[in-house]
C-alpha positions in Angstrom: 79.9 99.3 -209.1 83.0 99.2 -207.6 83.8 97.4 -204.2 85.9 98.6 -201.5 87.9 96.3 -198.7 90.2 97.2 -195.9 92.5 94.1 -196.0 91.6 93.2 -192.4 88.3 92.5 -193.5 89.3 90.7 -196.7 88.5 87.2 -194.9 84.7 87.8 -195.2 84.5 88.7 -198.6 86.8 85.7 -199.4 84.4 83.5 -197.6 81.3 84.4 -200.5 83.4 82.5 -203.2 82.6 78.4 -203.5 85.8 76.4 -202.6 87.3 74.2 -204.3 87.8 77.3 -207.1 90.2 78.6 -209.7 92.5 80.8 -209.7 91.1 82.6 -213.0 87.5 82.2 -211.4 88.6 84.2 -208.2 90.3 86.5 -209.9 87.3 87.9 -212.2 85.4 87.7 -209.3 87.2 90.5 -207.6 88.4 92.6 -210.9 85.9 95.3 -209.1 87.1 95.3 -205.7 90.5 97.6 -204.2 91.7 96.3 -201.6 92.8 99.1 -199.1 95.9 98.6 -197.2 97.9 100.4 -194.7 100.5 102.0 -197.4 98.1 102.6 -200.8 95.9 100.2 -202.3 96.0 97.3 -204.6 93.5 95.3 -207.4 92.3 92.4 -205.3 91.6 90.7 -208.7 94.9 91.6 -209.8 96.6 90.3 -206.6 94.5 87.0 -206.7 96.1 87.0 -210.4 99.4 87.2 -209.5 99.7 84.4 -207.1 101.2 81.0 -208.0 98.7 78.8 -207.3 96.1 77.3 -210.1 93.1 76.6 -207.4 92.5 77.1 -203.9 90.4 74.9 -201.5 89.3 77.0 -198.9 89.3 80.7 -197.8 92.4 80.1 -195.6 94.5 78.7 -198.5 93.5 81.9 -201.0 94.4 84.5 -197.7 97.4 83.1 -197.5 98.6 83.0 -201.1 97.5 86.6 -201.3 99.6 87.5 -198.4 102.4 86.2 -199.9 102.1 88.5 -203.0 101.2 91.5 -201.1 103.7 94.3 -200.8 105.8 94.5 -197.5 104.0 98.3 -197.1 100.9 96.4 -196.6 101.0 96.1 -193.6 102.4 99.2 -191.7 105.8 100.4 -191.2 108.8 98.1 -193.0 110.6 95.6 -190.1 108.4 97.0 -187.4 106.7 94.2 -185.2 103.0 94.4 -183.6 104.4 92.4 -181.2 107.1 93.9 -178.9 107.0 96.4 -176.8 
């Protein structure tokens, strides 16, 4: 059955895997899950596939390398900061 996850919420599911763990081991792991994101939706197995690393230690360290491979529509509007205003 396929899974669904906003990517604010990814975190949790991240934190089922065991840590140390391979890249290829995450990656089939999550071959059933979309990962919703603010612009469209994305393969979280295929993301988790796509990023450099061989093998991630914690839940932090896989986050972060799938943030880096995510698509700058991810997020919201392009150049636009939470932060001001």
């Amino acid at each position: 059955m396929a899974r669904e996850v906003k990517l604010s919420h990814v975190e949790s599911m991240l934190g089922e895997l065991s840590y140390p763990i391979a890249r290829e081991t995450a990656a089939s792991e999550f071959e059933d899950v979309t990962l919703l994101l603010a612009d469209g939706e994305r393969n979280l197995g295929e993301l988790i596939a796509d990023v450099p690393a061989e093998e991630f230690e914690s839940n932090e360290e896989l986050q972060s390398e799938i943030n880096n491979v995510l698509p700058r529509e991810a997020v919201g509007e392009p150049y636009q900061s939470e932060g001001e205003g």
